[in-house]
C-alpha positions as CSV (number, residue, x, y, z in Angstrom):
1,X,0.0,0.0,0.0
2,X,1.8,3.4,-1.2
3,X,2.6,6.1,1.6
4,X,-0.3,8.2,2.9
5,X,-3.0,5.6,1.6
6,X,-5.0,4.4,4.7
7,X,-5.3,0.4,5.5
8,X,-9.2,-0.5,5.8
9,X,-10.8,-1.3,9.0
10,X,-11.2,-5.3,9.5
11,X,-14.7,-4.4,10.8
12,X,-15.4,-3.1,7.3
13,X,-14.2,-5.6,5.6
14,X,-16.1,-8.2,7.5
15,X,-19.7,-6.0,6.4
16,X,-18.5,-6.4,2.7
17,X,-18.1,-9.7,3.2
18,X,-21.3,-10.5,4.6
19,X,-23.5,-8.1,2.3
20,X,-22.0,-10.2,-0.9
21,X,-22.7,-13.8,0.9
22,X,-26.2,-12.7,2.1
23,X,-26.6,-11.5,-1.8
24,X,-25.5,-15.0,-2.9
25,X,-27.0,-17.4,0.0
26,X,-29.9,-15.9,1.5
27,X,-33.1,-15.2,0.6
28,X,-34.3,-11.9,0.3
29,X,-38.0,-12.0,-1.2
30,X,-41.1,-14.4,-0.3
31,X,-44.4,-14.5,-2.5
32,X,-47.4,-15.8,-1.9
33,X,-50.2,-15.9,-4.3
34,X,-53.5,-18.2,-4.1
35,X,-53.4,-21.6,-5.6
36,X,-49.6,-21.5,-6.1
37,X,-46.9,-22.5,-3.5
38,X,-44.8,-19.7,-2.0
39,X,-41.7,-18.4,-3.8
40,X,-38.4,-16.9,-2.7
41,X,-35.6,-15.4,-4.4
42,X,-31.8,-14.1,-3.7
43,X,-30.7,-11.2,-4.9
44,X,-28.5,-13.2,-7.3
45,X,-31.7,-15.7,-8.1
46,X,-33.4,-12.0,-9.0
47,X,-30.0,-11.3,-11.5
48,X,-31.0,-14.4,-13.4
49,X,-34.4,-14.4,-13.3
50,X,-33.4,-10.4,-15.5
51,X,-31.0,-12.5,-17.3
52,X,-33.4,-15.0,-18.2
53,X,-36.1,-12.8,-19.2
54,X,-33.6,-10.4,-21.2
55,X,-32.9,-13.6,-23.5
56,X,-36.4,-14.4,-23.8
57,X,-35.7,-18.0,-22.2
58,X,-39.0,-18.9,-20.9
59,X,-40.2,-19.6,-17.6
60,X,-41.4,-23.3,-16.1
61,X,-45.1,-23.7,-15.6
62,X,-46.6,-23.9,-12.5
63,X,-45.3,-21.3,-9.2
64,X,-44.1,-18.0,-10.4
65,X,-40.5,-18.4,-12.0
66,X,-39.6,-14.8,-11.4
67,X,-40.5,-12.0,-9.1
68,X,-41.6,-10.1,-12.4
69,X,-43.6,-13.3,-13.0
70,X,-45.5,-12.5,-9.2
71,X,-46.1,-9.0,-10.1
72,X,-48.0,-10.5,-13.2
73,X,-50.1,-12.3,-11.2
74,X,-50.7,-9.4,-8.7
75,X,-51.5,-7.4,-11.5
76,X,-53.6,-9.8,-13.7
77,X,-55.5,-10.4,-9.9
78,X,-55.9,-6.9,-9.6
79,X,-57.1,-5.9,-12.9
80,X,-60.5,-8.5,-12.4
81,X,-61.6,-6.7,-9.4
82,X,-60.8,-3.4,-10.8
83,X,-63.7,-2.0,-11.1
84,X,-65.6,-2.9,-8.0
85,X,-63.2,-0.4,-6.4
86,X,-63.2,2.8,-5.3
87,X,-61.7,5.6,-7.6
88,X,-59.4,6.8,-4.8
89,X,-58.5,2.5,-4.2
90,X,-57.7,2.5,-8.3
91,X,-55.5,5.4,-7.6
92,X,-53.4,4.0,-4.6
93,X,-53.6,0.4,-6.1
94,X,-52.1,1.9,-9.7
95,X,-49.3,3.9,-7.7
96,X,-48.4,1.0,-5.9
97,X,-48.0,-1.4,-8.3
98,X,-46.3,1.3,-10.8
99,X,-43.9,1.5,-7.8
100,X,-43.5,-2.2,-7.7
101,X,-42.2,-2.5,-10.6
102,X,-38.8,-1.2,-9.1
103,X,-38.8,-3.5,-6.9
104,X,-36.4,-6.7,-8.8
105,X,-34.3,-3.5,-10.1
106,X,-33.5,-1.4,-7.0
107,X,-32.9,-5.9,-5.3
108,X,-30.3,-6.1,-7.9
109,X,-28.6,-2.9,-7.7
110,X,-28.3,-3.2,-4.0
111,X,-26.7,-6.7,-5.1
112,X,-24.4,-4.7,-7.4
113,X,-23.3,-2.3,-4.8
114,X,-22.3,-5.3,-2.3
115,X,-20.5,-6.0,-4.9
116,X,-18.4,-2.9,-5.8
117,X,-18.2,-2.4,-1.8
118,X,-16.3,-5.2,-1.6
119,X,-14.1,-4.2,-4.2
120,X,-13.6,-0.9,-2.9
121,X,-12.0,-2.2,0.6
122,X,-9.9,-4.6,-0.8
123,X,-8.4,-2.0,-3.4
124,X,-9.0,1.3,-1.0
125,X,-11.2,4.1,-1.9
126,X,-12.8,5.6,0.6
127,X,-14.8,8.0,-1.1
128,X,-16.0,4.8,-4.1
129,X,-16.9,2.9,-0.8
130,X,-19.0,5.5,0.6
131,X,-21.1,6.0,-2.6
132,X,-21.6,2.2,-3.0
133,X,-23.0,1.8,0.5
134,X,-25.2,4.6,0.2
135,X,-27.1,3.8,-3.3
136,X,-27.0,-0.1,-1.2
137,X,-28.7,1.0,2.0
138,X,-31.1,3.6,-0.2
139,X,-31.7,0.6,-2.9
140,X,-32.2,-1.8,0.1
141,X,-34.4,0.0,2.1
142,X,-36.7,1.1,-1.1
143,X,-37.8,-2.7,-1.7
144,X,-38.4,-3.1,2.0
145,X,-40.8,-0.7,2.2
146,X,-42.0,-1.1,-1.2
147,X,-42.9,-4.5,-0.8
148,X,-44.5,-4.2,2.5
149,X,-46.8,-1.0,1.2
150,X,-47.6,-3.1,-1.9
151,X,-48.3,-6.2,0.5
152,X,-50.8,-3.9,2.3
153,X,-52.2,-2.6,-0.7
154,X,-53.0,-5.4,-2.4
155,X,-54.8,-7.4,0.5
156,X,-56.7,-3.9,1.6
157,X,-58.0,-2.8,-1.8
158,X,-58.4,-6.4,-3.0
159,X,-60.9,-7.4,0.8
160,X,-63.0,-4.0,-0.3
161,X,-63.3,-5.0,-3.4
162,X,-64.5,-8.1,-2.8
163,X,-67.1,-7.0,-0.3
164,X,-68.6,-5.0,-3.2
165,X,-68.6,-8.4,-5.0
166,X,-70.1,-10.3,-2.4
167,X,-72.7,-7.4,-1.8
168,X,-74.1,-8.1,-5.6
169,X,-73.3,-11.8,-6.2
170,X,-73.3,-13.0,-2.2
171,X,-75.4,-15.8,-2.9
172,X,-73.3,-17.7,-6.1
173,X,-69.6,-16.6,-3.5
174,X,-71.2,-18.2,-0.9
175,X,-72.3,-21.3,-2.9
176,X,-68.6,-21.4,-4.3
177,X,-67.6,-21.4,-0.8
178,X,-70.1,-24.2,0.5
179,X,-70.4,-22.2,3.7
180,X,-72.9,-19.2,3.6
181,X,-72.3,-16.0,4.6
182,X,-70.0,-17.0,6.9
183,X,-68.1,-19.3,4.1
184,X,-68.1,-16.6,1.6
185,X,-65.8,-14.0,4.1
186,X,-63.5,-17.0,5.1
187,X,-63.2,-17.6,1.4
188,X,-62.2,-13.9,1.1
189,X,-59.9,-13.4,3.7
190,X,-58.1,-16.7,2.8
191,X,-58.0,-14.9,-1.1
192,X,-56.5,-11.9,0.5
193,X,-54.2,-13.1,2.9
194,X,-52.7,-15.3,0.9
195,X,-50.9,-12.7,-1.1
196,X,-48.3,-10.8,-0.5
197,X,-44.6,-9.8,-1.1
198,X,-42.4,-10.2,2.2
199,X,-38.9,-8.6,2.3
200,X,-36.8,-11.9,4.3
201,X,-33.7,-11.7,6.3
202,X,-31.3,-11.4,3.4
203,X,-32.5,-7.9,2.4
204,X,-32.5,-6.6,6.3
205,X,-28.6,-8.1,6.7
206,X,-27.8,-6.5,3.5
207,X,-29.3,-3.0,5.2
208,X,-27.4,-3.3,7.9
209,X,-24.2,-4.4,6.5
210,X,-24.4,-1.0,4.2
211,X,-25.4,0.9,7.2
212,X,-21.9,-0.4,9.1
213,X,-20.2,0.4,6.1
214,X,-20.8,4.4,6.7
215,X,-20.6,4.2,10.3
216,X,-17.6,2.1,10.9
217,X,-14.1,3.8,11.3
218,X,-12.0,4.1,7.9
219,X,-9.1,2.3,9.6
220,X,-5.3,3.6,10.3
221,X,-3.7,5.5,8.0
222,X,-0.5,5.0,7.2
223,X,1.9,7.8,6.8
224,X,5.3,7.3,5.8
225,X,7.5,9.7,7.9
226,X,11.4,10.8,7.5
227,X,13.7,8.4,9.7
228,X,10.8,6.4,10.6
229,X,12.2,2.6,10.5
């Protein structure tokens, strides 16, 4: 390391580390949708999936290949209730599945920034390192509260709307159900509760290990001084 340059903190080092393994290893996203078994994705699972879809390879039948594949559904789900909700819902439910869509982009770039952090304390720069685990923790935190608010979107507009529905076709929801009244709000609630889009411990480590990249000390510096052994 050339005189003047300053060593970086083991502590540092160790939150690179971990932000690229939890990118790799653990999951960051869970999906739920009716009918279909539950989904979860890495970060670098979320890579491919872009990868995939960029070379037109296509998906597997059956549970959503993608997260883009999820959002489909979501929106496909949405789009047949549409109109038995309220204009304000429409308006909330559009913005929050237009913000969505960010979602598998901002997942990756946070990837893409563990990355470049790591780079950045093995060959020092400071300043690179800074930049990287800020766009990270903003990147991270954006899908976490994304998904959550587009979680709690989807099951609140989606339970209004089908109260509207079961107001005008009650009897033939209920007759689906086998249940009655009573059957046709437990199918309902199982409808909406079943979907949703749950940020998992790999995205809140990932947080983290940005946010102890800008609060951890830089590390000695190393100053090359006249007569110094």
């Amino acid at each position: 390391m050339r005189p003047g340059s300053t060593a970086p903190a083991w502590t540092t080092l160790i939150a690179a580390i971990l932000a690229v393994a939890v990118t790799v290893a653990v999951p960051a996203l869970r999906a739920t949708a009716p009918l279909t078994a539950p989904a979860q994705w890495t970060i670098a699972d979320l890579a491919a999936g872009a990868v995939h879809a960029a070379t037109h390879r296509p998906a597997p039948a059956g549970q959503p290949d993608t997260l883009n594949d999820w959002l489909g559904q979501a929106r496909s789900l949405w789009r047949q209730f549409h109109g038995a909700a309220s204009p304000a819902g429409q308006r909330r439910m559009s913005a929050a599945l237009a913000l969505a869509a960010l979602i598998p982009v901002l997942a990756i770039v946070a990837g893409l920034c563990a990355l470049l952090s790591l780079l950045f304390v093995l060959w020092p720069r400071r300043r690179w390192l800074i930049g990287a685990a800020m766009v990270g923790a903003a990147s991270s935190a954006y899908v976490i509260a994304a998904s959550w608010w587009l979680t709690h979107m989807v099951r609140a507009e989606l339970t209004q709307a089908f109260a509207v529905a079961q107001q005008r076709w009650g009897g033939l929801i209920a007759a689906l159900a086998g249940g009655g009244s009573s059957g046709g709000n437990a199918l309902t609630a199982a409808l909406t509760t079943s979907l949703g889009l749950e940020p998992q411990a790999g995205l809140y480590v990932l947080l983290l290990a940005f946010v102890a990249m800008l609060l951890l000390p830089e590390g000695r510096g190393r100053k090359a001084t006249n007569g110094s052994a």
